[in-house]
N, C-alpha and C positions, 0 to 999 in steps of 0.2 A: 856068644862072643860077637857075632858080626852084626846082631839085633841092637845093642849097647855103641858098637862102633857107629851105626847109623843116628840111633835117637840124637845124639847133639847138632849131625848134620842136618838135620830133617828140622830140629829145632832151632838154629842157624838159620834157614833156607824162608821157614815158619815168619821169625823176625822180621827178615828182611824184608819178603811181603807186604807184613802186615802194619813194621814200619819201617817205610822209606827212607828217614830222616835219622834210622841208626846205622852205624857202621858194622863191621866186621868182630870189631873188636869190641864192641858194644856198650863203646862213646857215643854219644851226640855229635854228628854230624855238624862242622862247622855252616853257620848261617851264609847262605847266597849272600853276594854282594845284591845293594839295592838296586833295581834297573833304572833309578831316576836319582839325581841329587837336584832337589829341589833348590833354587837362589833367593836366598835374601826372604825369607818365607812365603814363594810363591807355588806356584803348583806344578806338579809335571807335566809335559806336554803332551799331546793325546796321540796315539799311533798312527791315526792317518794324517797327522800332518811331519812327523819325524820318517814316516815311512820313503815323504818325498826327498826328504835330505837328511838321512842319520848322523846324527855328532862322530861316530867314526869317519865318515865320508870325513867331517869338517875336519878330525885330526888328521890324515894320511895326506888330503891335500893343502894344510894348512902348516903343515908342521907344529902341530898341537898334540899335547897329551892328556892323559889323564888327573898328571901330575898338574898343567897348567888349568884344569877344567874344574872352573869355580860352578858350576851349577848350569841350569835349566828352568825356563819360567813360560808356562804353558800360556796362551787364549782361547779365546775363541776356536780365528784360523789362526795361530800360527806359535810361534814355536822362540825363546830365544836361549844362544847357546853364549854362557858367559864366562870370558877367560883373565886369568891373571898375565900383565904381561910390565915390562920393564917400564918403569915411568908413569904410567897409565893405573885408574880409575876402574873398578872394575862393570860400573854401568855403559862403562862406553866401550868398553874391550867386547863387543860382542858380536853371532853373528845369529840376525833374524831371516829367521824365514814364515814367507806367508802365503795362505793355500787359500784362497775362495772361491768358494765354486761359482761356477760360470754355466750361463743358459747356451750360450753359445763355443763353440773352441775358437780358440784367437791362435794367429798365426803368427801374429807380433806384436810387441809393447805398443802402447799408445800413448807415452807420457807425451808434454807437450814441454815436460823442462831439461829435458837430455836427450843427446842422439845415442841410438843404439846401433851396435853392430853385432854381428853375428860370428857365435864360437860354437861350431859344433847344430848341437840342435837347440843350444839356448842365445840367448842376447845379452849383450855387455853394454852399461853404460860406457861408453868412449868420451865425451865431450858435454860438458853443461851447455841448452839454449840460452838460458839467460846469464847475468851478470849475477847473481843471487844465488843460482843451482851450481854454479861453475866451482865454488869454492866446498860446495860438499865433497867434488869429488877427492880432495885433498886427503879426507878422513874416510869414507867407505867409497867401496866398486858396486853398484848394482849389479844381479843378473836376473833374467827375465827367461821361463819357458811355459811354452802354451802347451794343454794337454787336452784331451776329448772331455769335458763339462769342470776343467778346473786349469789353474795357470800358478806356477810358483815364482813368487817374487822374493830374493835372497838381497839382503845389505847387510856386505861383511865390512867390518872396521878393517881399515888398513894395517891398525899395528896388527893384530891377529892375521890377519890372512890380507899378503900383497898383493897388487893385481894382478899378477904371474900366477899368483898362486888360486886366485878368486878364481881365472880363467880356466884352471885343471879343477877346480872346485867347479867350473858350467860342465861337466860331464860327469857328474855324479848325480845331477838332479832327474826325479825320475818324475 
């Protein structure tokens, strides 16, 4: 009797081992969500450049969700994260980031067409130098951080992520 009470446990146990992907009850395990939603048919982004700024980071301090997150569209370096939002285009609702590696570590931006300040241990475009750069900043906030042989450059769209909000978004960049 307790030889028979085992075999189905033992055969249960057996399963499960042997497959991962069945349940208890010996359904098919519903399928993982996909860890990328590709945009517009492009590709996913590659992990060491999302590892500098994960689309979570972008929703928590962006007040974005799942719900609003049209996609992801990989390069090279860098990375971009595309949202649906009120009024708005969704090529332009987005927020890029860009990882190059660098022979040297830099300690701060060096654009020549915006002044930068500093949040934390990243930098915020504050002010366009010219008459030309001055009106981008209307639609994205730059942020800039230097790291030992690579430096992340982030431009969030303003309707997606406000400057308030870009600026809790410079502490989540690693």
């Amino acid at each position: 009797m307790i030889r028979r009470a085992r075999r189905p446990l033992l055969s249960l146990v057996a399963t499960l081992l042997l497959c991962p992907h069945a349940r208890a009850d010996g359904k098919p395990a519903p399928a993982a969500a996909p860890a990328c939603r590709a945009y517009n048919g492009g590709s996913c982004c590659a992990p060491a450049v999302t590892a500098h700024l994960p689309r979570e980071a972008v929703f928590a301090s962006c007040g974005e969700s799942d719900a609003t997150f049209l996609g992801e569209q990989g390069g090279k370096d860098s990375c971009k994260y595309f949202f649906a939002v009120k009024d708005g285009k969704g090529d332009d609702n987005v927020v890029q980031v860009y990882v190059p590696i660098t022979k040297e570590p830099m300690t701060e931006p060096n654009d020549p067409f915006f002044e930068w300040k500093k949040v934390g241990r990243a930098w915020f475009t504050a002010k366009g130098s010219s008459p030309k750069s001055a009106p981008l900043l209307n639609s994205t906030t730059g942020l800039w951080f230097g790291g030992k042989g690579y430096m992340v450059t982030v431009n969030a769209a303003t309707k997606v992520c406000t400057k308030a909000e870009t600026l809790k978004l410079a502490a989540r960049i690693k």
